[in-house]
C-alpha positions in Angstrom: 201.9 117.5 211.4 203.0 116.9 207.6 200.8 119.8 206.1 202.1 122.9 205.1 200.7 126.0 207.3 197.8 128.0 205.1 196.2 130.8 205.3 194.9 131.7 209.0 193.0 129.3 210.2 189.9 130.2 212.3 188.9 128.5 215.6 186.6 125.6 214.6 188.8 124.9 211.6 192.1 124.8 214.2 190.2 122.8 216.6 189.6 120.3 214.2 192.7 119.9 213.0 194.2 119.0 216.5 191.4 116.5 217.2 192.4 114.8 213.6 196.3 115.1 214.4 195.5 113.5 218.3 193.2 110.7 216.4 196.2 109.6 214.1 198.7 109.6 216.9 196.6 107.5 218.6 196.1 105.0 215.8 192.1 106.0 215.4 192.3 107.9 212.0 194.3 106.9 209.0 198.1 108.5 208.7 198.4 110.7 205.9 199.4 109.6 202.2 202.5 111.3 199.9 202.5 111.4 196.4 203.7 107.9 196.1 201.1 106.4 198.5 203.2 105.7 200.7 201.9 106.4 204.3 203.6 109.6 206.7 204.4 109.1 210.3 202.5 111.2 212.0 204.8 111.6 215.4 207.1 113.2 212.8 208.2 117.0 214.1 206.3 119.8 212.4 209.5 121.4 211.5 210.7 118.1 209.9 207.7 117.0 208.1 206.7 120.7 207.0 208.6 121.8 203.9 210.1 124.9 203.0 208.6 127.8 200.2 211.3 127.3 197.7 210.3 123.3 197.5 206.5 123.5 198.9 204.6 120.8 196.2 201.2 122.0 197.6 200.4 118.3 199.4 201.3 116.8 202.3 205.2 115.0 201.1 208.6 114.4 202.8 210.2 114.6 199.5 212.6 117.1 200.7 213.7 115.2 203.1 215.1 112.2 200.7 218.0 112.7 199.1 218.5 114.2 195.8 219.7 111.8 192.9 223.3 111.2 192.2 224.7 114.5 190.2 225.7 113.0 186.7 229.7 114.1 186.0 230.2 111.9 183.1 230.9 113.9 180.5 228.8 111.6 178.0 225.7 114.1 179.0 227.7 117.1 176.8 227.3 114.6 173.3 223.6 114.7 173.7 222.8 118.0 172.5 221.5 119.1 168.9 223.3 118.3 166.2 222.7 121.0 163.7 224.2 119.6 160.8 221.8 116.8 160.4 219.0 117.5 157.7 216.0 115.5 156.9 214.9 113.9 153.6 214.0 116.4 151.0 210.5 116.2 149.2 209.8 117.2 145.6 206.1 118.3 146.3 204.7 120.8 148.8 202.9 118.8 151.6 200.3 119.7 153.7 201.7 121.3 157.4 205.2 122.1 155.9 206.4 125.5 156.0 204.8 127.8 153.2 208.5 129.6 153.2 210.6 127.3 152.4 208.8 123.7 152.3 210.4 122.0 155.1 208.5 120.0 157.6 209.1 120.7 161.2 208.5 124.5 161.6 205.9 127.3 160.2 206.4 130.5 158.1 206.6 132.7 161.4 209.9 130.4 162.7 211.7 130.2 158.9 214.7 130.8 158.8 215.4 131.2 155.2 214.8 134.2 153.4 211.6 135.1 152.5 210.6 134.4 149.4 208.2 136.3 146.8 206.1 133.1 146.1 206.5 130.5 148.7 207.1 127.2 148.3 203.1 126.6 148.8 202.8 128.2 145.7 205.5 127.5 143.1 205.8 123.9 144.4 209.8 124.3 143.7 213.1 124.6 145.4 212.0 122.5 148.7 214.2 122.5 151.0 215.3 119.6 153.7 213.2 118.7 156.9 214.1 119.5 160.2 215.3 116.7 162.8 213.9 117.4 165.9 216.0 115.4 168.7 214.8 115.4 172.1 217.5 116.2 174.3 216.3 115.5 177.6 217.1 117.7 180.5 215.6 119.7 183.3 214.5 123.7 183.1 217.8 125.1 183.6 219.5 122.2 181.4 217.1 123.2 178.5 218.2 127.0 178.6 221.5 126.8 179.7 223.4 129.1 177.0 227.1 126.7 177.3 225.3 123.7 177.0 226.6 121.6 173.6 229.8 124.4 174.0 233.0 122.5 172.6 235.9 124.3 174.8 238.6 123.3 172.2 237.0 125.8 170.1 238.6 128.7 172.6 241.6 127.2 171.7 241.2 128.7 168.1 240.3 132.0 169.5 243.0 132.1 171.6 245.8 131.4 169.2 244.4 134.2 166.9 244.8 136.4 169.7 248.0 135.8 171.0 249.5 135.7 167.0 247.9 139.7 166.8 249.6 140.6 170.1 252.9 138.9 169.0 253.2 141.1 165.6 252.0 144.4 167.5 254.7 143.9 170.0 256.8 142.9 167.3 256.2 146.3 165.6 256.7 148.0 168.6 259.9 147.0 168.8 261.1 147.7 165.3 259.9 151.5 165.8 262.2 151.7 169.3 264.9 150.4 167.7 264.5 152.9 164.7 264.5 155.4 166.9 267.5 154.6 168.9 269.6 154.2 165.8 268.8 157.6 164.9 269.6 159.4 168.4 272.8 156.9 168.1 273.4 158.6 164.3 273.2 161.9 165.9 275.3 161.4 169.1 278.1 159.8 166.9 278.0 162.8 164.3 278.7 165.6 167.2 280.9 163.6 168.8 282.9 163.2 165.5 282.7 166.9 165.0 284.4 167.9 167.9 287.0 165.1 167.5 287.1 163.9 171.0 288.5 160.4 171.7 286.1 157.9 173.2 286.3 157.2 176.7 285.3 154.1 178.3 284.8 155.6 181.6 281.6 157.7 180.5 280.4 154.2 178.6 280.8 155.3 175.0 280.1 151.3 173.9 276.8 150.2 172.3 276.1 148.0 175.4 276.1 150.8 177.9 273.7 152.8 175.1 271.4 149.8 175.5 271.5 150.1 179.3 270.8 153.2 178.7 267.7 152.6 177.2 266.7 149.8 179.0 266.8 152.3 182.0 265.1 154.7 179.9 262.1 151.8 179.5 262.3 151.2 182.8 261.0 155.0 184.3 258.0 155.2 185.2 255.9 158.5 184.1 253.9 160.6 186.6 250.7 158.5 187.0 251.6 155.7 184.6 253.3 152.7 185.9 255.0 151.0 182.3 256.6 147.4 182.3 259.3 147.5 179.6 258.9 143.6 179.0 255.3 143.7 177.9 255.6 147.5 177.3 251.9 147.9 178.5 250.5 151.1 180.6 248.5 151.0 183.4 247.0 154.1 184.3 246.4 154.6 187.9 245.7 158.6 187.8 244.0 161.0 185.6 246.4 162.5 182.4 247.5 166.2 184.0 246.4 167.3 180.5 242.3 166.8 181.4 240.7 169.8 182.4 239.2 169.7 185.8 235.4 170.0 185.7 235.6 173.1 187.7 237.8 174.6 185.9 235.9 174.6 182.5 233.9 177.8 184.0 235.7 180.0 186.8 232.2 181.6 187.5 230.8 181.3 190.5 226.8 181.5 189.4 228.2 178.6 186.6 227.4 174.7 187.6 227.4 173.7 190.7 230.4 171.2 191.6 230.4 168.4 194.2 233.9 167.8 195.1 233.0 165.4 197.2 231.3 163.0 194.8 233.5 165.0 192.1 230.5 165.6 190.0 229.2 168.8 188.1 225.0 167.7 187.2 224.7 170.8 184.7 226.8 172.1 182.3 229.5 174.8 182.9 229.2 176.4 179.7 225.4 176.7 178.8 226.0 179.0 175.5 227.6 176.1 174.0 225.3 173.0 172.6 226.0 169.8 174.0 227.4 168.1 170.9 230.3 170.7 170.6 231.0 171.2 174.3 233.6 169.2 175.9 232.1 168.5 178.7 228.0 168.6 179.0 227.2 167.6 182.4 226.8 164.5 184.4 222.7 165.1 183.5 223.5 164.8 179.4 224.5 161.0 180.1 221.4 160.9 182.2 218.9 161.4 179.1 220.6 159.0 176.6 221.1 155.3 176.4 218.7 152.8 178.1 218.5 155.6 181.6 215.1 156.9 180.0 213.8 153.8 179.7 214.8 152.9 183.3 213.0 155.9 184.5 209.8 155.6 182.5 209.7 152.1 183.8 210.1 153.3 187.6 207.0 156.1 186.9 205.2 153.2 186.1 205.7 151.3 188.8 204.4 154.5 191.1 201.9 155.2 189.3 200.6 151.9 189.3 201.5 150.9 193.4 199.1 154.5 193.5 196.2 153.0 191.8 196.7 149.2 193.7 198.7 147.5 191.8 201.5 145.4 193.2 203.9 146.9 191.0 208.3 147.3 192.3 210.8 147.9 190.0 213.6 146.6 192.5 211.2 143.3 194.0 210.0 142.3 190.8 211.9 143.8 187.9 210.5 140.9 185.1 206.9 141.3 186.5 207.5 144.9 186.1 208.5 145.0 182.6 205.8 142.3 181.6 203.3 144.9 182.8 204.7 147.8 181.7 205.0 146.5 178.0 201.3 145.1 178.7 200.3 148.7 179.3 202.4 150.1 176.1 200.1 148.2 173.9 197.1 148.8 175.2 197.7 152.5 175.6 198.5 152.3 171.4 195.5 150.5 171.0 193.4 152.7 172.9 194.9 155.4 171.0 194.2 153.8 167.7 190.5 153.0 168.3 189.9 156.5 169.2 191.6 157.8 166.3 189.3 155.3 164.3 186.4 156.9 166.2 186.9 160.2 165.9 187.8 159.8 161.9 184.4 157.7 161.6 182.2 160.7 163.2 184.3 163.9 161.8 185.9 162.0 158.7 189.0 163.7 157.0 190.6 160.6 157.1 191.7 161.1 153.6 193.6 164.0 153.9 196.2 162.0 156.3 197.3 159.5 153.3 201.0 160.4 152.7 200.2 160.3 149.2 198.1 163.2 148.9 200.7 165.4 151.0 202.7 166.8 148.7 206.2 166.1 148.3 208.1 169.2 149.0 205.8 169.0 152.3 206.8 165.8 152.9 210.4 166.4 152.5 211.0 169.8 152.9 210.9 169.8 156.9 213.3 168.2 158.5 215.6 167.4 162.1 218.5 167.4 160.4 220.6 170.7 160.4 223.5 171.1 158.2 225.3 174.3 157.3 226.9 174.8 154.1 229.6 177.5 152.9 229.4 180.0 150.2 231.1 177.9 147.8 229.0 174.8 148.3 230.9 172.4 150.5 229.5 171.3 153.6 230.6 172.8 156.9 228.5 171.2 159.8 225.9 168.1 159.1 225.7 165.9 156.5 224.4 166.4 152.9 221.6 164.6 151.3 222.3 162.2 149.1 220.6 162.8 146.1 217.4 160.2 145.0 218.8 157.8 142.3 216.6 156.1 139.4 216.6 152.7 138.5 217.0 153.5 134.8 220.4 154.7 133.5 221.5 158.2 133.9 223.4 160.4 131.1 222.9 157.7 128.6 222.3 159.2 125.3 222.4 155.9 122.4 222.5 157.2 118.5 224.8 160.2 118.9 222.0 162.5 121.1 222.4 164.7 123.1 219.6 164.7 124.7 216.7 162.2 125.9 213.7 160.9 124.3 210.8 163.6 125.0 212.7 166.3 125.9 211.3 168.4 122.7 207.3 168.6 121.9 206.3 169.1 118.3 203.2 171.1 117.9 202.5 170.7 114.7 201.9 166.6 115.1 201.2 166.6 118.9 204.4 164.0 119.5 207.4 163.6 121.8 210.9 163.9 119.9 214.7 164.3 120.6 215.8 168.3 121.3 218.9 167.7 120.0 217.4 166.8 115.9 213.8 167.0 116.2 213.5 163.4 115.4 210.1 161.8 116.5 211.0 158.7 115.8 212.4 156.7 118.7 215.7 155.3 118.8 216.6 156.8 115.8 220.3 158.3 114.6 220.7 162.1 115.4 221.6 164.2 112.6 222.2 167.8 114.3 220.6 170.2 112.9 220.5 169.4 109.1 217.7 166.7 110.9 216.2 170.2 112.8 216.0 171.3 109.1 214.6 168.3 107.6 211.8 168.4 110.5 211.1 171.6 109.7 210.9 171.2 106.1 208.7 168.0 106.6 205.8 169.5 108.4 202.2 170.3 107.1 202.1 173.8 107.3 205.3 174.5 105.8 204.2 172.1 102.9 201.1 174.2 102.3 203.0 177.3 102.6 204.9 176.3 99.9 202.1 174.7 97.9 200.7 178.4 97.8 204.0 180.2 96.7 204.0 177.7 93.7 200.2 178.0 92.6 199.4 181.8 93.3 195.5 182.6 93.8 193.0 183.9 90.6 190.6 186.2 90.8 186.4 185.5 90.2 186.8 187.0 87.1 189.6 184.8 86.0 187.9 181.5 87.0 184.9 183.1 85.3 187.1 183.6 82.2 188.6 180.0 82.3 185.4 178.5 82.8 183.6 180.0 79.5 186.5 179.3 77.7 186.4 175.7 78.6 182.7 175.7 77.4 181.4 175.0 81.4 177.6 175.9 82.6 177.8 179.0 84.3 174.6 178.5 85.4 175.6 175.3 87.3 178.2 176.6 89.6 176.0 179.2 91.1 173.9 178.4 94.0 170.7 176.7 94.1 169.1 179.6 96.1 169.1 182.4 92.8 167.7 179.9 90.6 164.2 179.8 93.2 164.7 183.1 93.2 163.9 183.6 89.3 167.5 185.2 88.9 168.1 181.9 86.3 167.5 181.8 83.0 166.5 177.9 82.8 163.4 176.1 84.4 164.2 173.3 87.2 162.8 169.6 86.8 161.4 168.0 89.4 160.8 164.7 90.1 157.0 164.6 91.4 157.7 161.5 93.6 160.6 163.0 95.3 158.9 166.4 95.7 155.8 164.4 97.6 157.9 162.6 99.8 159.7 166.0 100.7 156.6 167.8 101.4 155.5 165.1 104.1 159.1 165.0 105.8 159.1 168.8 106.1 155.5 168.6 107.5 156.2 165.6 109.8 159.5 168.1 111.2 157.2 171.4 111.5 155.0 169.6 113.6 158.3 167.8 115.3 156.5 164.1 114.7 160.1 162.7 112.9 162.9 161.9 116.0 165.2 162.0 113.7 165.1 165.5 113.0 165.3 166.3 116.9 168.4 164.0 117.7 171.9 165.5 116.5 173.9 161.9 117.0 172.1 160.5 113.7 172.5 163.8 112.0 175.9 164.4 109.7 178.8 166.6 111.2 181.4 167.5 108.8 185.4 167.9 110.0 184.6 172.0 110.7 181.7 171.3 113.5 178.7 171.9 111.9 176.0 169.6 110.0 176.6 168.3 106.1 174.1 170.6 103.9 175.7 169.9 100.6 173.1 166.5 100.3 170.4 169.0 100.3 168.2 168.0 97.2 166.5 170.5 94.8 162.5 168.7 95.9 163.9 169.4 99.5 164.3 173.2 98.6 161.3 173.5 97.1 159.2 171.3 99.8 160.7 174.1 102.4 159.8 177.0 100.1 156.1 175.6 99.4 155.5 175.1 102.9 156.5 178.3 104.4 154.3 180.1 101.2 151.6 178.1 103.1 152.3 179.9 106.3 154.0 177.8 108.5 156.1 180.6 109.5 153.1 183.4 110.1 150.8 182.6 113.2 148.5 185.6 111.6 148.2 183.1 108.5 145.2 180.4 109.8 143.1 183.6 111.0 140.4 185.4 108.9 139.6 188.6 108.4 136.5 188.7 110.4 137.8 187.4 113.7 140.0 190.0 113.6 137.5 193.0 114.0 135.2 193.2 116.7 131.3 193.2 116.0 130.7 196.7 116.8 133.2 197.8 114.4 131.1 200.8 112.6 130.5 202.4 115.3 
């Protein structure tokens, strides 16, 4: 049989399948076709003709059976790889399907590799840049994504130079500080020895060879738990340093953390009044929660959770299928989570009180994670200071001799912005101190009027009367046009009858309120105080008004007579 083995097959299906294999054995029914066309014996063995899971095609084949092609050693299959020096031509003009980046045919905005430009390429039509050359390489799966592939080993030969020059000079170093140090043990030895005058003796080997011996033996001990190779003077440690506190020694109490000395490990931490970050030793747990371990272990609760609902979800069977779904799930969990934030905003609103522009700023920035702890001088004891916000403009730059920046003074007198340091409103200007202080001063309208006053001092009535008779003026002019109606003048008024017609019928049309012009304020005249110009006032408009409340505009008693205003039965 040269078909694979399904799915369970039932009866009638299993029956027929026997009949068709006993029909080609016997030569009744044609023999079964590969992928090549090419026909299959069918008195080949099931095990033979069958092929295994890891090379099943999903049709009847005895392609794994053939033998693989001929491996390719040459080492002409390394030179074809990408060569990524090679650029394309270079346009002048954008074309249509380049990169809207950079210009360059070959590749989109999402896979440019340049910097991203402010105005693209698509845009300014400038600064194209060379087309890709896409070579086809050729290769299988693996071949494709192999990470060494097109890997030149001569340049490890570059690498391993550098290192072996750095090791040279350390060791080099090494051994100018050792002999440093022997020479001055040597100066010492030779200074006591010359102090007690003692004659050298060459059976205690007082020569500079036996010294070096000396040291060389010296080189050669090893240290408890070290084992050190004077050659290469390099230290292999083999045991803990006696100096490392033992974890259960870091808490002699017996309620403290418990301590596995067969696994040697202590979960929690000895010292629990002590924060982690300062502690010398947290517990095995604190390495637990940091690094990619949470990670780990939300991705293994999310493989339970999901075998519990049905899923065929394992960490350890399928680890990539795993974290496919588990990042599947992280998005749509966020957009879940932003739909119904979208939702509940579009029923409730209050969406506009989470902008992050209308928090204010000392709410913004006034709460924060980070703890630091300062002294009473200032200087920072634990955590790290805030740097402080920088502008883009210059800081402490005062041009023209100021003191002080533009706007840091406000004159009240003409409303403006001015320096602090002169009072000068005029910007970019010289300072002068405070003769400009004075000068401003001096300069302003009020003190101006002031002084105006001091110079001209105020008359009396009587003495503008006095100054007016004796410049021969009419008196009788510069009083008010209300005590000549009122017959306190001496002179009659002349008016013009035209003028004094016209008058009447605009005071009438404005008691009756037929004249908009009269009921509309914007085409009436203000003057600079608020209140309407009156001075126009003519003398036939005065005397229209006067005439027409004399004919009793004014009185609603005026238009009745004297008989509607007593009843009929009056005498009795």
């Amino acid at each position: 049989m040269a078909t694979n083995a399904g799915n369970k097959l039932s009866r009638e299906e299993y029956r027929r399948r026997m009949d068709l294999e006993a029909a080609r054995k016997a030569g009744t029914a044609p023999a079964e076709v590969d992928e090549e066309g090419r026909a299959i014996n069918p008195h080949i063995p099931q095990y033979i003709a069958q092929a295994p899971w890891y090379m099943d095609i999903g049709r009847p084949s005895l392609s794994h059976q053939r033998t693989a092609p001929e491996y390719d050693n040459t080492a002409k299959k390394f030179a074809n790889w990408y060569d990524r020096s090679v650029k394309g031509q270079q346009a002048t003009k954008f074309r249509k399907g380049a990169c809207t980046n950079c210009g360059a045919m070959g590749h989109n905005a999402k896979d440019c590799v340049e910097r991203p430009r402010k105005r693209g390429a698509a845009k300014t039509n400038k600064d194209i840049a060379a087309d890709d050359v896409i070579m086809d390489v050729g290769g299988n799966y693996e071949a494709k994504r192999d990470r060494w592939n097109g890997y030149d080993p001569a340049e490890h030969k570059r690498v391993y130079d550098e290192y072996t020059a750095v090791e040279a000079a350390r060791q080099k170093i090494r051994e100018e500080e050792i002999d440093k140090a022997g020479e001055k043990d040597l100066a010492v030895v030779a200074k006591t020895g010359k102090g007690k005058e003692k004659k050298p003796d060459d059976d205690f080997g007082s020569s500079e060879d036996e010294d070096e011996d000396e040291d060389k033996y010296a080189d050669a001990a090893d240290a408890v738990g070290q084992k050190v190779n004077a050659k290469t003077r390099v230290t292999v440690r083999n045991l803990r340093i006696r100096e490392d506190t033992a974890k259960y020694l870091l808490n002699l109490d017996v309620d403290s953390a418990h301590y596995d000395p067969k696994t040697r490990s202590m979960r929690e931490a000895p010292n629990r009044n002590v924060s982690p970050e300062d502690a010398t030793f947290a517990g095995d747990n604190f390495a637990r929660h940091s690094g990619d371990a949470t990670n780990i272990q939300t991705a293994q609760l999310f493989a339970w959770q999901s075998a519990a609902r049905g899923h065929e979800v394992h960490l350890q069977a399928n680890p990539t299928a795993a974290a496919l779904a588990h990042d599947e799930f992280k998005v749509k969990k966020d957009e879940l989570r932003d739909t119904n934030k979208v939702g509940i905003l579009d029923r409730y609103g209050g969406g506009e009180y989470l902008d992050p522009s209308r928090v204010p700023r000392e709410l913004r920035t006034g709460q924060t994670e980070e703890y630091v702890e300062y002294s009473r001088t200032g200087a920072v004891i634990k955590g790290r200071e805030r740097a402080k916000a920088r502008s883009k403009y210059d800081e402490d730059f005062f041009p023209g001799n100021h003191t002080s920046v533009w706007g840091s003074w406000y004159d009240t007198s003409s409303r403006g912005w001015a320096y602090a340091c002169c009072h000068s409103a005029i910007f970019n200007s010289y300072c002068q101190g405070a003769a400009g202080i004075e000068a401003a001063k001096a300069s302003t309208a009020l003190t101006l009027l002031e002084s105006k006053n001091q110079d001209e001092p105020t008359k009396s009535l009587a003495d503008q009367h006095a100054e007016r008779l004796a410049r021969g003026e009419d008196v009788q002019r510069a009083q008010p046009n209300r005590a000549r109606h009122a017959g306190d003048a001496d002179g009659e008024v002349v008016l013009d009858k035209d003028r004094l017609r016209k008058a009447l019928e605009e005071e009438r049309k404005r008691k009756r309120g037929d004249d908009e012009d009269w009921g509309d304020d914007r085409k009436k005249k203000w003057g600079a105080s608020g209140g309407a110009v009156v001075g126009d006032v003519t003398e036939e408009e005065l005397e229209a008004y006067r005439m027409s409340r004399d004919a009793g505009y004014e009185d609603p008693m005026a238009n009745l007579k004297g008989d509607e205003l007593l009843p009929l039965d009056h005498g009795k």
